[in-house]
N, C-alpha and C positions, 0 to 999 in steps of 0.2 A: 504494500500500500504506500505508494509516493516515494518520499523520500526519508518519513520514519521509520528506524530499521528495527526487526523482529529481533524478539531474544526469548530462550526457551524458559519453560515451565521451571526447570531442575536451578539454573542460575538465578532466577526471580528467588526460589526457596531460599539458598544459600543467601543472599543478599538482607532477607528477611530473616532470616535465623528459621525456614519455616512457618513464617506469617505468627511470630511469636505474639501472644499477647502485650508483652512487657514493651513491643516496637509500636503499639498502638497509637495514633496520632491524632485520630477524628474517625470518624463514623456516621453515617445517617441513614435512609433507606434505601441507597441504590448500590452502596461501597461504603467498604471499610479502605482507610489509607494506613500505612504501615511507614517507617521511619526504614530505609534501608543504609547500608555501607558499601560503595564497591574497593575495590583491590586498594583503589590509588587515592582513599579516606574520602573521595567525596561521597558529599549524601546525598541522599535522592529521595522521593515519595512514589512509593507504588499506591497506587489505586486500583484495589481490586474487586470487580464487581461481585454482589452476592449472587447465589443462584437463583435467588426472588426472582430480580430484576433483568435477568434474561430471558426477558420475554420477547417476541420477534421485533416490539418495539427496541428496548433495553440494546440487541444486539445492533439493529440499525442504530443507535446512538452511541453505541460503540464505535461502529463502521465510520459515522461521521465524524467523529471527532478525531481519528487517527487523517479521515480524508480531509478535514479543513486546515488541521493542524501542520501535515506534512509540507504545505506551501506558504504556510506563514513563519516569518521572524522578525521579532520587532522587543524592542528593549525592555517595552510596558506590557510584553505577552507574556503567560508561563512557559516554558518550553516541553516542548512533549519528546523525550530522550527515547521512548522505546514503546513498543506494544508487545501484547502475547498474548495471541489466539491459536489457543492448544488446547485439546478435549472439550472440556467443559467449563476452562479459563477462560475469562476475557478481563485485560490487567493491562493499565496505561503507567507510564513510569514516567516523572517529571523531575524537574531539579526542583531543588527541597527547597521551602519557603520558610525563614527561621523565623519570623513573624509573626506566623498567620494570617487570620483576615483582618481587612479592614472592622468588621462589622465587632471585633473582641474590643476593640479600642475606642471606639465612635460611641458606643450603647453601653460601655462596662462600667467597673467602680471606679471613682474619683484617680485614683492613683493609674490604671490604664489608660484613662481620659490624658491624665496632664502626660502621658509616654509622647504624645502628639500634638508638639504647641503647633502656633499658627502658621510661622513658617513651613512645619513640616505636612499641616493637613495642605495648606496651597501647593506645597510639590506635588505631594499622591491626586489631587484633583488636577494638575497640568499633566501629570504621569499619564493621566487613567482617560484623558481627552486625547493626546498621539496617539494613544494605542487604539482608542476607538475609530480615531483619523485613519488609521493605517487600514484598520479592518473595512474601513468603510470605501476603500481604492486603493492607498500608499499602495498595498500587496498586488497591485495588477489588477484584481478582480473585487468587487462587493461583496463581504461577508456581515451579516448580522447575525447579532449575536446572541439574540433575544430572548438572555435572562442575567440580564446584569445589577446587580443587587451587591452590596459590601460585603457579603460571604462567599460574593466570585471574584475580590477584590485581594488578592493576595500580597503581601509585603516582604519583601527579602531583607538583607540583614543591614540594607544602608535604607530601609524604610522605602524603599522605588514601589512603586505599584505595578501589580503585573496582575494582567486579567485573565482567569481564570476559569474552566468548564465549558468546554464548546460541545459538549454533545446535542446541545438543541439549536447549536449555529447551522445558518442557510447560507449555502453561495446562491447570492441571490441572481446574477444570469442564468444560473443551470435550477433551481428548484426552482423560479418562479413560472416556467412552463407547464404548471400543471396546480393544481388545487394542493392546495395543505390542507390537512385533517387534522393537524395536532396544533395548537392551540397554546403555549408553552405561556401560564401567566402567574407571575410571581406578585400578588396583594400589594399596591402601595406602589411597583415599581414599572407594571404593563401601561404604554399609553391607550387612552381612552378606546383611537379607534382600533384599537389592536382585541383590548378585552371584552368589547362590545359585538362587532364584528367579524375580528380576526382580518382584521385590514394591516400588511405589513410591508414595512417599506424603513430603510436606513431612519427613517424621523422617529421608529420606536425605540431606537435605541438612542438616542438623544436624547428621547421623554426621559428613559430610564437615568441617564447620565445628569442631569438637573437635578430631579430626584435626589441619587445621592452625592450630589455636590450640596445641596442647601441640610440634608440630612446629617454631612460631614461637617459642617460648620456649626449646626444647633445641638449636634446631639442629638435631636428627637428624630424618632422615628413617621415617617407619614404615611398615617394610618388613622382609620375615623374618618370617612368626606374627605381626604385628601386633609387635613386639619393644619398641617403641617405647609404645604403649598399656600393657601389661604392667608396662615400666621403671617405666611414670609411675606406676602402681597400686601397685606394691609401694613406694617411694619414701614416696606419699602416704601408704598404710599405717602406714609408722614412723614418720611425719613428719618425714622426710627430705626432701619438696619441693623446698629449695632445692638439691638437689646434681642436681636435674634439669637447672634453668636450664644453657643455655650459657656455658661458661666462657672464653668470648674477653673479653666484656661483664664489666666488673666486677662484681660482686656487688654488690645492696644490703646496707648495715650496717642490724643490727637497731635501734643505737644510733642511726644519725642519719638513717636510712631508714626509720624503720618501718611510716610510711604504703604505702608502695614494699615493700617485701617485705611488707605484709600483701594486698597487693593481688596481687600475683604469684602468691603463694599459693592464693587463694581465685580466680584466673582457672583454675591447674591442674587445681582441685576441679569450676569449670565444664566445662572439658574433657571430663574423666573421666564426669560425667555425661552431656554429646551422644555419649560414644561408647559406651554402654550396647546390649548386645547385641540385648535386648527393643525396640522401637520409641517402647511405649509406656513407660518406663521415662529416656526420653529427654525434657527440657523443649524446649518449643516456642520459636520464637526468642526472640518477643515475652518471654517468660520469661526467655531468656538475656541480653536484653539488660536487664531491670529487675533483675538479680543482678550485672552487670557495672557496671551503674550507679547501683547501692545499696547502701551494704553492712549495712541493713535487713531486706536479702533475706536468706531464709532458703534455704541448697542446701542439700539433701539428701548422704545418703550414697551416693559411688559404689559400685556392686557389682564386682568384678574382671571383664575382658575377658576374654571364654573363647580360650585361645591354640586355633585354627583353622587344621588342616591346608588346607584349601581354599582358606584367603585367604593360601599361601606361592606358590604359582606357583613351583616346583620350578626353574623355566628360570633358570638363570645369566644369559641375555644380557637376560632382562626387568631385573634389579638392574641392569644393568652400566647399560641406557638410563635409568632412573631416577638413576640417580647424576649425569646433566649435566642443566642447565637447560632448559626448554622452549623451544622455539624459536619457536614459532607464536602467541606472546605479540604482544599489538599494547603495541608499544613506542612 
């Protein structure tokens, strides 16, 4: 498959001691990830699927993700080292993320919070816009990614952001010839007309990108009516912005920060724009990223977030699983 290369059943063990428990890294319902060692002391993350989830779906997202993966490289991506499709294995092996995700640090205790001052949440949100930039052309071709969320949001060991879990990514020249049936929607972070619909196109992955760009700088999560979106709008509105920031993180002073709160500011404003209801009404990455990295650039006016009975999911017990961190993260 491409140009990731296979490696056997018997070496994946040895690497894993076995799929020992003690190598245990993260787990959720599709794969357990295991901490491995090869010869030459680097580490690596095996991801190995359970037998649940090989289902004829499961093994097509298998398939896909070895296939999108093998033609992409880009500094904000995870790199996918190797596959193993043997028996009744199917097992991705990536370079180890000593981090974790984004979502541990962003939503955690006081003391994770302050691991990432301001400086460092604006690099992972410039990080995590190239990378989306790339996927969205840099590579040759359109790939969407469509389920981008801060526990597909991975951090290596200088903090970079690398984004993570392409099993429900589409190259979208070669799948959009034909109908999807699968629906790939993550609470809080699918745009409207995606979750409504199933309308998909490069702008839902922007929705999702806003998302947690204004969720990386507040802390909170958006969920409830978009609650979160709305806060940020009316905020922006008054020009209240900075009362959005999370308040674990010191605040920047206007007096001796002002590079730093101007910048804060004008990432919120980026936000607020990817998450514009309309599709087209939303800038293209490539855009977000020369706004983020200019302040030349000219952003537009957001227009407010329509609060959307639809996108509440009425269920208590959806909040309640949103509220702990993702487990299925390759740590």
């Amino acid at each position: 498959m491409g140009a990731v290369p296979s490696v056997n059943l018997a070496t994946i063990n040895h690497v894993t001691e076995n799929f020992s428990e003690s190598n245990i890294i993260g787990q959720g319902g599709f794969g357990v990830v295991y901490k491995g060692q090869l010869t030459d002391g680097r580490m690596i993350a095996v991801k190995r699927l359970k037998q649940s989830a090989l289902t004829r779906k499961g093994k097509k997202d298998f398939a896909r993700e070895v296939e999108v993966m093998a033609g992409l490289r880009h500094n904000n991506l995870v790199r996918l080292l190797a596959y193993c499709n043997e028996g009744k294995e199917r097992i991705l092996v990536y370079e180890y993320m000593q981090n974790k995700s984004l979502n541990v640090y962003i939503f955690g205790t006081p003391s994770l919070r302050t691991s990432l001052n301001w400086a460092k949440r604006l690099e992972i949100i410039h990080g995590l816009a190239h990378g989306i930039s790339y996927l969205h052309g840099g590579s040759g071709e359109s790939v969407i990614h469509r389920d981008l969320k801060p526990g597909n949001v991975l951090l290596d060991d200088e903090w970079k952001a690398k984004i993570a879990d392409f099993g429900t990514a589409k190259l979208f020249a070669i799948d959009q010839t034909g109908p999807d049936q699968t629906v790939v929607v993550s609470p809080g972070y699918a745009a409207p007309e995606y979750e409504r619909q199933g309308e998909m196109t490069l702008k839902c992955d922007v929705y999702s990108f806003g998302v947690i760009l204004l969720e990386t700088l507040s802390g909170q999560r958006n969920v409830s009516m978009q609650r979160l979106l709305l806060n940020a709008w009316g905020l922006w509105e008054q020009n209240k912005t900075i009362e959005l920031l999370d308040t674990t993180i010191s605040l920047p002073l206007s007096e001796s920060e002002p590079e730093l709160l101007s910048e804060l500011k004008r990432c919120i404003q980026i936000g607020l724009l990817s998450v514009q209801d309309i599709p087209s009404d939303r800038p293209t990455m490539s855009t977000n990223v020369a706004m983020l990295t200019s302040t030349a650039s000219l952003i537009n006016r957001p227009g407010r977030p329509t609060m959307d009975n639809t996108a509440m999911h009425s269920s208590h017990e959806l909040e309640s699983n949103l509220s702990s961190p993702s487990t299925d993260d390759l740590t």
